[in-house]
N, C-alpha and C positions, 0 to 999 in steps of 0.2 A: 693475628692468627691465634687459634685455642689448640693450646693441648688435652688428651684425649681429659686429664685429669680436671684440668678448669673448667672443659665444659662439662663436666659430671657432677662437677662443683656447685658451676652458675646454674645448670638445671633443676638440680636438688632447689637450690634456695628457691629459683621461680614454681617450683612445682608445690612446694610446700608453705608460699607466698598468701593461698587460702586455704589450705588443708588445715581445719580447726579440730583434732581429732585429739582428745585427752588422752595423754602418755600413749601418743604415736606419731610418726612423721611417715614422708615416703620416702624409699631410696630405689636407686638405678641397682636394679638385677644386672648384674656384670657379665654372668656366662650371655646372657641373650644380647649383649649388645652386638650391633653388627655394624662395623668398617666400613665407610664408601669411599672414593675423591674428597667428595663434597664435605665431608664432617661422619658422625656417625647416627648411628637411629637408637637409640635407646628406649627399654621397656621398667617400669615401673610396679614399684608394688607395696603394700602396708607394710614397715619394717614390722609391726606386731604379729602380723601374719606369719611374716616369713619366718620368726625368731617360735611361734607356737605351733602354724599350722591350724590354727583352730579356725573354719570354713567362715565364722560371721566375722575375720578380721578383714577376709582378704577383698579386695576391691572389683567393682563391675566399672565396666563402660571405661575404661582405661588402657587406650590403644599406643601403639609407638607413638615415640616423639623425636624427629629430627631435630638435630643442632648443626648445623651452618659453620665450618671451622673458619669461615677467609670473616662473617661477618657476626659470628651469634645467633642469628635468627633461631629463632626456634620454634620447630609448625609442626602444632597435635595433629595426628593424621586421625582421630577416632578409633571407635570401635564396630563398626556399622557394618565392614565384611572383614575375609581375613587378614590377616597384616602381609601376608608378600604383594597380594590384590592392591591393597593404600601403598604400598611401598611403590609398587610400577604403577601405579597411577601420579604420585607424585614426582616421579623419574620424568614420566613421559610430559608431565609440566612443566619438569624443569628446563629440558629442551624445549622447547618451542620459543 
């Protein structure tokens, strides 16, 4: 089982696993993480960005990312509608 800290951890490292961006990395935005049972959903974003502000640092097509506390998984939900939309659509996958 992950604490909220290791999976913030092991996400960072996979998230930034192909992120090839000179003197930049990504990190998890903390206020937007959001708590479920299952693990939490974290959102992401250019540390450059967030540290200037400056509009060409900050990242497109970058939607939440579930992490899985019982197992790790980790599933990019996109960015294609809004995020509560991907969030209850993968809720209602998970049941079934």
């Amino acid at each position: 089982m992950f604490s909220r800290e290791s999976a913030e951890r092991t996400l960072v490292e996979v998230l930034n696993a192909d992120y090839q961006v000179d003197d930049d990395s990504l990190v998890i935005v903390p206020e937007l993480t959001i708590e479920k049972n299952y693990g939490w959903i974290f959102f992401y974003q250019s540390k450059k960005y967030l540290e200037t502000e400056v509009f060409s640092y900050r990242l497109a097509g970058n939607g939440p990312v579930v992490f899985e506390k019982e197992t790790g998984a980790v599933h990019h939900l996109g960015s294609h509608k809004h995020p509560d939309e991907l969030i209850r659509e993968f809720e209602a996958k998970r049941t079934k």
